[in-house]
N, C-alpha and C positions, 0 to 999 in steps of 0.2 A: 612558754606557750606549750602544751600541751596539746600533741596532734594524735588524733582518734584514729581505731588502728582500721584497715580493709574490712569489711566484713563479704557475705556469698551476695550480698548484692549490689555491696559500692565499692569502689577501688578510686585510687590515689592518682592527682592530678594537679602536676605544674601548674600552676597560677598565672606564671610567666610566659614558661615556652611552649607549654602542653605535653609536656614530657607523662609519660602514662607507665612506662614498664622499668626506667632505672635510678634509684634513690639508696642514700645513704643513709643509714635510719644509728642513730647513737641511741643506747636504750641502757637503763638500768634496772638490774633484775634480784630477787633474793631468793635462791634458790637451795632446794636440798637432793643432794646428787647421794647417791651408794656407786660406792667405788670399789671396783673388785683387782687387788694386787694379783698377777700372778707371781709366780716362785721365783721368777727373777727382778721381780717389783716394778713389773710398767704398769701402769694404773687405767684400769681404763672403767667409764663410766655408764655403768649396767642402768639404771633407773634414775630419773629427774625430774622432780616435782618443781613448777613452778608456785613460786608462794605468792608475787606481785612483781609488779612491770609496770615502766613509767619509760615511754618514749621523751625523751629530751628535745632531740630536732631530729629533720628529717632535708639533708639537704638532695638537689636536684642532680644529678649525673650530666645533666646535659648542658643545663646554664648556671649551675654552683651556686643556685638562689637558694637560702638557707630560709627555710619554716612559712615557705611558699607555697605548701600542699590544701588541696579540697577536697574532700569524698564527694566522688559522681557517680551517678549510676553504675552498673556494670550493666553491657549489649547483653538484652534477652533476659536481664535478671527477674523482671516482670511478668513474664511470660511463663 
């Protein structure tokens, strides 16, 4: 199942409990990071392009219903 992601005028909602603000979202992504070593070699990552993203599931925080979500409105998004 593939769950569509928030956009500026819908957001995410338990099916079940009505949970609106906490979810686990599993996702798979392929991405191309630049990575700058410093002189002692910790790496840390300057720029990253996402190239594609594929949400897997998206379980509930509150009632652990797994790929239970709906895009609703978002309050005022209309306006």
């Amino acid at each position: 199942m593939t769950v569509p992601l928030p956009t500026a005028e819908t957001r995410w909602r338990c099916t079940l409990c009505g949970n609106l603000t906490r979810f686990d979202v599993t996702r798979s992504s392929k991405v191309v990071e630049y990575v700058h070593l410093d002189l002692a070699g910790e790496p840390k990552v300057e720029e990253r392009d996402v190239l594609s993203e594929t949400i897997e599931s998206v379980r509930c925080r509150w009632c652990n219903a797994v790929d239970q979500v709906e895009l609703v409105d978002r309050p005022g998004a209309g306006s």
